[in-house]
C-alpha positions in Angstrom: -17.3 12.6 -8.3 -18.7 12.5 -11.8 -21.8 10.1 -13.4 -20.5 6.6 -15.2 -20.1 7.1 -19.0 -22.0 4.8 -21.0 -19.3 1.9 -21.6 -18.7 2.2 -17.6 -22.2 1.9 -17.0 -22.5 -1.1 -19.2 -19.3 -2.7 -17.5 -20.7 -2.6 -14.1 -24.7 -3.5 -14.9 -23.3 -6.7 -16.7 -21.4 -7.2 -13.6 -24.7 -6.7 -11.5 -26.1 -8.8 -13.8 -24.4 -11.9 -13.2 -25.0 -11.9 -9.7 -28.6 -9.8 -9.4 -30.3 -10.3 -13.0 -32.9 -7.9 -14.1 -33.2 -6.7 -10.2 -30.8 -3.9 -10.7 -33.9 -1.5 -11.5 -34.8 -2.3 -7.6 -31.7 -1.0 -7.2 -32.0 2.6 -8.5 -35.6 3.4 -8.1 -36.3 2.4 -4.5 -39.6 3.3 -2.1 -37.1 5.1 -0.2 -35.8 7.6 -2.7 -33.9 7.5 -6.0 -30.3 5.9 -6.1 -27.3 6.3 -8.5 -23.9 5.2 -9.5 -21.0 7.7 -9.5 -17.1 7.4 -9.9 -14.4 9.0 -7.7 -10.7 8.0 -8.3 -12.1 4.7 -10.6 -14.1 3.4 -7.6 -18.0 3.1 -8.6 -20.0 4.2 -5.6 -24.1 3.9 -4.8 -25.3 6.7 -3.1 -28.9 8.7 -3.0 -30.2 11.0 -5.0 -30.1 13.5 -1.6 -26.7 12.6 -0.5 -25.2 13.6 -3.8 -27.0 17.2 -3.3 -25.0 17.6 0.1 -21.7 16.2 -1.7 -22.1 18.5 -4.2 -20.6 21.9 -2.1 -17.4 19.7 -1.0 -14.3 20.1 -3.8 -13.8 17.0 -5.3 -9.6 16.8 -3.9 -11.5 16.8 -0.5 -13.5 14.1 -0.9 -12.4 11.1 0.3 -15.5 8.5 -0.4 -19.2 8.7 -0.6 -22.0 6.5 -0.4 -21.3 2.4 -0.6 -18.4 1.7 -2.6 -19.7 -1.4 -5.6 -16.3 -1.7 -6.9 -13.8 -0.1 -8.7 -12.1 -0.1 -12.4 -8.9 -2.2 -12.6 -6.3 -0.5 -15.0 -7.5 -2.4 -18.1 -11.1 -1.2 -17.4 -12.7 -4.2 -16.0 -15.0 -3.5 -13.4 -14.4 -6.0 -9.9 -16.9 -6.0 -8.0 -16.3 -5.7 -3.7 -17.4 -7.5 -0.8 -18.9 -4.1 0.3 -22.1 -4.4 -2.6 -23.1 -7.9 -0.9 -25.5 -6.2 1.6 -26.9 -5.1 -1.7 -26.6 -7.5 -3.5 -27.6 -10.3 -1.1 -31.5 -10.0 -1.2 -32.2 -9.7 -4.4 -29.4 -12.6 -5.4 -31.1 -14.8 -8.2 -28.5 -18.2 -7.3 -27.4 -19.0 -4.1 -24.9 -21.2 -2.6 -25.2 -22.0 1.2 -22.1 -23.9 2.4 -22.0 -26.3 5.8 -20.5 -24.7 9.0 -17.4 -26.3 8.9 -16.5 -25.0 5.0 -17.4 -21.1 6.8 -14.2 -20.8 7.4 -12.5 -22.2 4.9 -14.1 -19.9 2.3 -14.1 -16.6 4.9 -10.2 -17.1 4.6 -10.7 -16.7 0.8 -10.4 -20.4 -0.6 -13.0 -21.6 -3.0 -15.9 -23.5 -2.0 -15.4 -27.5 -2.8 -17.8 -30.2 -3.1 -17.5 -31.6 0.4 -18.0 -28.2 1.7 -21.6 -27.6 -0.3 -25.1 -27.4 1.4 -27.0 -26.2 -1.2 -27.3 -24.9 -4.3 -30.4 -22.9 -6.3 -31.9 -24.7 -8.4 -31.0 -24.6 -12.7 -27.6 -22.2 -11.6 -25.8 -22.6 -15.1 -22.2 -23.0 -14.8 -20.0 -20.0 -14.7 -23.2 -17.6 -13.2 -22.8 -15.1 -10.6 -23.6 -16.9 -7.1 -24.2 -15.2 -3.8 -22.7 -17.5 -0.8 -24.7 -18.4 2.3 -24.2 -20.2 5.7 -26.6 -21.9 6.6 -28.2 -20.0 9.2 -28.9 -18.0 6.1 -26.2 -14.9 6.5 -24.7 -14.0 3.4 -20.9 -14.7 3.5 -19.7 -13.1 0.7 -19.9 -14.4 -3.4 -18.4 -16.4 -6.5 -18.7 -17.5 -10.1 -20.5 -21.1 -9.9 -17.9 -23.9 -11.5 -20.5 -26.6 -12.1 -24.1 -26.6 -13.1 -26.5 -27.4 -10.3 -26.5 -30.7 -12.5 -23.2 -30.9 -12.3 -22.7 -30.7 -8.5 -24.3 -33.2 -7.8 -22.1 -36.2 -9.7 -19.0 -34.8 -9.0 -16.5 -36.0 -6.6 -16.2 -34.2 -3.2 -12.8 -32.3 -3.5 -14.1 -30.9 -6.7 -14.1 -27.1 -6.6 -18.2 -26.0 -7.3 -18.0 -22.3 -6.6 -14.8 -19.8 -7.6 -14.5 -17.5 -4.5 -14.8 -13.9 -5.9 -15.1 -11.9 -2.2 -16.5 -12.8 1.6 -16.8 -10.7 4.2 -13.1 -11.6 5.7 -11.5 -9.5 3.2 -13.0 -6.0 6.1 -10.0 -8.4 8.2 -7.3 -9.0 5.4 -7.5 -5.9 3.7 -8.7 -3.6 6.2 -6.2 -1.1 5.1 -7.1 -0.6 1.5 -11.1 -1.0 1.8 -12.6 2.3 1.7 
């Protein structure tokens, strides 16, 4: 487990960024203790200032995971973000998407989120911006890149896709296996 170099930690807070804006600095230094990034096996992983202490005495070949896992590095160096940072991300989410009941499922099962299926959108969401997705009962359900502007959505026709599905919360069911 060693601290992000400078072009990973750039990768990932421009990630962040899309999705959380300048709230990644509530991220770090929290009421509850100081937070940080570190990377084990190309997985980026949030963890406490304290918890990193205590990890410190285990050998790195023994360690398995630590902390939340964000994401991880794909093999070109891109950081993808996972559906385990939406309890994270989720409250301090600048745009937000909340879909009807019946388009839940549709999107839990990893389809995007159409038209027909929208309930609402944040207000001035740009097209192509980081989006965390709702139900309507106000439970995150996982997030997406926005397809249309808020402006957009709302002259479109109804099987037009508005939000690219990135991850939801049925991949802990699909991919249980390789989820650490």
């Amino acid at each position: 487990m060693r601290p992000l170099t400078e072009a990973e930690t750039r990768s990932v807070f421009e990630k962040l960024g899309r999705y959380i804006g300048e709230n990644i600095q509530l991220l770090v230094d929290r009421p509850d203790g100081t937070y940080c990034f570190r990377l084990h096996r190309d997985r980026v992983y949030y963890l406490s200032e304290k918890l990193l202490k205590v990890a410190a005495s285990i050998p790195r070949d023994n360690l398995v995971s630590l902390g939340t896992c964000f994401g991880k590095f794909t093999k070109s160096q891109k950081f993808r973000l996972s559906v385990t940072a939406l309890d994270f991300l989720a409250p301090y989410a600048k745009y937000k998407v909340w879909v009807k009941p019946g388009s839940e499922q549709s999107f839990l099962y990893g389809n995007h989120v159409l038209k027909s299926g929208l309930g609402r959108i944040t207000e001035n969401t740009a097209q192509y911006q980081g989006v965390v997705v709702y139900s309507m009962a106000d439970v995150p359900l996982g997030f997406g890149v926005a397809a249309k502007s808020t402006q957009e959505c709302r002259k479109v026709d109804p099987m037009a896709i508005v939000v690219f599905h990135q991850a939801d919360v049925g991949e802990y069911v699909r991919n249980e296996d390789t989820l650490t």
